[in-house]
C-alpha positions in Angstrom: 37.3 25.1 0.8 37.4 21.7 -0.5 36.2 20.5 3.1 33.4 22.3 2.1 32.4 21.2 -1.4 32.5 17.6 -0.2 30.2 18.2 2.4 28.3 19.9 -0.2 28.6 17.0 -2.1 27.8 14.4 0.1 24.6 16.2 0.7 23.3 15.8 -2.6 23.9 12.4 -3.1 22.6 11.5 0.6 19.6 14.0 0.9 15.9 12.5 1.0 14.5 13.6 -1.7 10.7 13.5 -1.7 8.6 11.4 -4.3 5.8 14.4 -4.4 7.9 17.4 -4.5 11.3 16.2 -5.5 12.7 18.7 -2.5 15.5 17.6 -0.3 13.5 17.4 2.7 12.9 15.6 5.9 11.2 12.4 5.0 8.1 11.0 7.7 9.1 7.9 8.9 5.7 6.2 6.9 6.7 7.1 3.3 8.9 8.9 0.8 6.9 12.3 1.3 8.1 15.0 3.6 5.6 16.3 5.8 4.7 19.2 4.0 3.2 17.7 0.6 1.4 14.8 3.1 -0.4 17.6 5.2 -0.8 18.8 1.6 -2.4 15.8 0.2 -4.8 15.9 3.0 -5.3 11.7 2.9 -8.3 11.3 5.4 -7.4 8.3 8.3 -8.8 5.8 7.5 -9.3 6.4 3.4 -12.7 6.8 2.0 -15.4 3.8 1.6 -19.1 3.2 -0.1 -21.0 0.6 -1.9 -22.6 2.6 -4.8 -22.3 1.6 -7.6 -20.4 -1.0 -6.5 -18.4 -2.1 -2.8 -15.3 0.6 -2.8 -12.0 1.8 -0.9 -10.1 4.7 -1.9 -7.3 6.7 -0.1 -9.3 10.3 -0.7 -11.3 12.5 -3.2 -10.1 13.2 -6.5 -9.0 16.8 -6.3 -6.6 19.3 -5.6 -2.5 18.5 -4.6 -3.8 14.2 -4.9 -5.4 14.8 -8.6 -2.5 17.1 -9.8 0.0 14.3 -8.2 -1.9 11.7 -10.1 -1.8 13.2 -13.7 1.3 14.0 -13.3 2.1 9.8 -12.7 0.1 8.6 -15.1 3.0 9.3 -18.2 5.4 8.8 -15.9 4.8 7.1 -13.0 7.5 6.8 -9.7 7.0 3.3 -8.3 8.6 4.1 -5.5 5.6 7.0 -4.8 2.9 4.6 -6.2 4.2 2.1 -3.6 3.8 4.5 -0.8 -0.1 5.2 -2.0 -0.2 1.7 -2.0 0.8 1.1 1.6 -1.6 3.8 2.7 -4.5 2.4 0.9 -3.3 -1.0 2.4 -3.5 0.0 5.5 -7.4 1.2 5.1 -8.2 -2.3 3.8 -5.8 -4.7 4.7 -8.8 -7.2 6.2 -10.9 -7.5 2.9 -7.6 -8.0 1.0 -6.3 -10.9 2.6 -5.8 -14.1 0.0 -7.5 -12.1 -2.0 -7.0 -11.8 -5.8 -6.3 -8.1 -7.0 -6.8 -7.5 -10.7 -5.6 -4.1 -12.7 -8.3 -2.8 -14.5 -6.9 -3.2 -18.3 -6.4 -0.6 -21.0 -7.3 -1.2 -24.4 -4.3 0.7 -25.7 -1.2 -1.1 -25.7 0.5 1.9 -24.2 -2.3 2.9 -21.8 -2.7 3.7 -18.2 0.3 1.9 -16.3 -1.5 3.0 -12.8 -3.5 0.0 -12.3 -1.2 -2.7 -12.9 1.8 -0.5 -10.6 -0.9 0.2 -7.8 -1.9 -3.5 -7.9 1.3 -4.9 -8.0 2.3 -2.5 -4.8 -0.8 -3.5 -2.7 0.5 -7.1 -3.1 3.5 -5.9 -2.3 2.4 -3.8 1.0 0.2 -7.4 1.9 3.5 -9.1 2.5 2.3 -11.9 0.0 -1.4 -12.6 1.3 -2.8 -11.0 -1.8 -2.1 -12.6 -5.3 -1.9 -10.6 -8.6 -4.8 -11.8 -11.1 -3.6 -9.4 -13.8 -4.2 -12.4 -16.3 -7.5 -13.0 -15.2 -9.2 -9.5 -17.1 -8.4 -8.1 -20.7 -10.5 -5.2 -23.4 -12.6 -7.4 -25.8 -12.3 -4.3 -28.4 -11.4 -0.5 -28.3 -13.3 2.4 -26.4 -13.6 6.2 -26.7 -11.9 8.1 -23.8 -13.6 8.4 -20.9 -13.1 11.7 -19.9 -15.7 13.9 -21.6 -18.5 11.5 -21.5 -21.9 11.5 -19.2 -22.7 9.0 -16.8 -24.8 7.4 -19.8 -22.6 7.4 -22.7 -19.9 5.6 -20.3 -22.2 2.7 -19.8 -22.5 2.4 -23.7 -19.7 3.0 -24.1 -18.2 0.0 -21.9 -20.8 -2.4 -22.6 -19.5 -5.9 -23.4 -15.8 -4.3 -23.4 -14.4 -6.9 -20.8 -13.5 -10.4 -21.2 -12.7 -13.1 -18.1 -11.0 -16.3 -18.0 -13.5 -18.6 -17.1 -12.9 -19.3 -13.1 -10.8 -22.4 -12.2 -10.4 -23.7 -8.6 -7.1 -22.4 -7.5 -8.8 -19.0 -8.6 -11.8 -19.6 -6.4 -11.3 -16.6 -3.8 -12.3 -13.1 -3.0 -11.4 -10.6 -6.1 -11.3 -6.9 -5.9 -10.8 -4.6 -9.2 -8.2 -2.1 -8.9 -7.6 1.1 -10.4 -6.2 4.6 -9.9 -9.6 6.7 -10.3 -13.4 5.8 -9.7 -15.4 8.6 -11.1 -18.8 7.1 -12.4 -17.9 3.1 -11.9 -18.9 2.2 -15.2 -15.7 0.9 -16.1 -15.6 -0.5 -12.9 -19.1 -2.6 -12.9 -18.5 -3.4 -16.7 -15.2 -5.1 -15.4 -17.4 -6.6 -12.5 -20.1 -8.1 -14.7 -17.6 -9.9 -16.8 -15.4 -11.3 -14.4 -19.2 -12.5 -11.9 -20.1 -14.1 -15.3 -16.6 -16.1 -16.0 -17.5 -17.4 -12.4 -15.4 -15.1 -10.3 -16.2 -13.4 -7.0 -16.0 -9.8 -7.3 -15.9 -8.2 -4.1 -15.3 -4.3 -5.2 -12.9 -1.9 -6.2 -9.7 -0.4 -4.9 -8.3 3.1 -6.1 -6.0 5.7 -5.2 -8.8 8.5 -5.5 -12.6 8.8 -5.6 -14.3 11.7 -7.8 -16.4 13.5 -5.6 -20.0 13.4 -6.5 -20.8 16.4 -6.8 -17.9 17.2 -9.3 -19.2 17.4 -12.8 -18.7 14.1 -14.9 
């Protein structure tokens, strides 16, 4: 019997757990997700790319199992799971990353969205050191309403002049991508872009962990 309960035992302290589900599980060689909840996630090879409104890479649409899983991180987020995003989302854009400078897009609130600044922090982390964190470089010149509700329109006005950017020196002079959890309209995104391009720095795109679909409503 007690052979027994410490074999018990030893399986619950040694069991992969998985970072999705929080099952004991086998664990895929590539991540902290067992196989079910990553044939579940559905993460196209490759990722997802465009250029509207602005250059972009992200690991797959915004919906279903990926969007739940992301809500669900935002108040309290696993860095060991964001890590894994991040080395996926690496992986689909490890060229136009390289020396470059990745910067979190900022909240205003002091307690805001920690996905950003964890998702940039990891892709350094996945670069081995080739990219740098420029968290410093981009900060909320005054408060904004939520995005959430709010037409393509009212997000523009809503973010206009909402970014400010240290003024460019020379060891920042390099390739800079943006780099959040969710593009839906890329307001935020090209408000971000436009203040950074005007402090001097060369904004390449964005990086996120999921892409709204366009024909989801906004």
């Amino acid at each position: 019997m007690w052979s027994t309960l410490w074999r018990q035992s030893l399986d619950l302290i040694s069991a992969a757990r998985c970072r999705a589900c929080g099952d004991a599980c086998e664990i895929s060689s590539s991540a902290p997700l067992c196989v079910q909840c990553l044939k579940q996630l559905a993460l196209p090879e490759g990722g997802l790319q465009g250029d509207q409104p602005l250059l972009w890479c992200a690991l797959a649409p915004y919906s279903g199992v990926l969007r739940a899983l992301l809500l669900r991180q935002r108040p309290t987020p696993d860095p060991a799971l964001i890590g894994a995003l991040a080395a996926r989302l690496h992986s689909c854009c490890a060229s136009a990353v390289q020396g470059a400078l990745l910067v979190p897009v900022p909240s205003w609130k002091r307690a805001g969205n920690p996905l950003p600044l964890l998702l940039a922090q990891a892709l350094v982390a996945a670069s081995s050191g080739q990219a740098r964190l420029g968290c410093q470089l981009l900060r909320r010149s005054r408060p904004t309403l939520g995005q959430h509700h709010l037409g393509r329109q009212l997000r523009v006005s809503n973010l206009h002049n909402a970014f400010l950017a240290q003024p460019c020196r020379e060891s920042q002079d390099r390739a800079l991508w943006l780099v959040d959890d969710i593009l839906t309209t890329g307001s935020t995104a090209c408000a971000a872009a436009e203040a950074l391009q005007s402090a001097g720095h060369a904004v390449q795109g964005m990086l996120a962990l999921a892409r709204t679909p366009a024909a989801s409503p906004l």
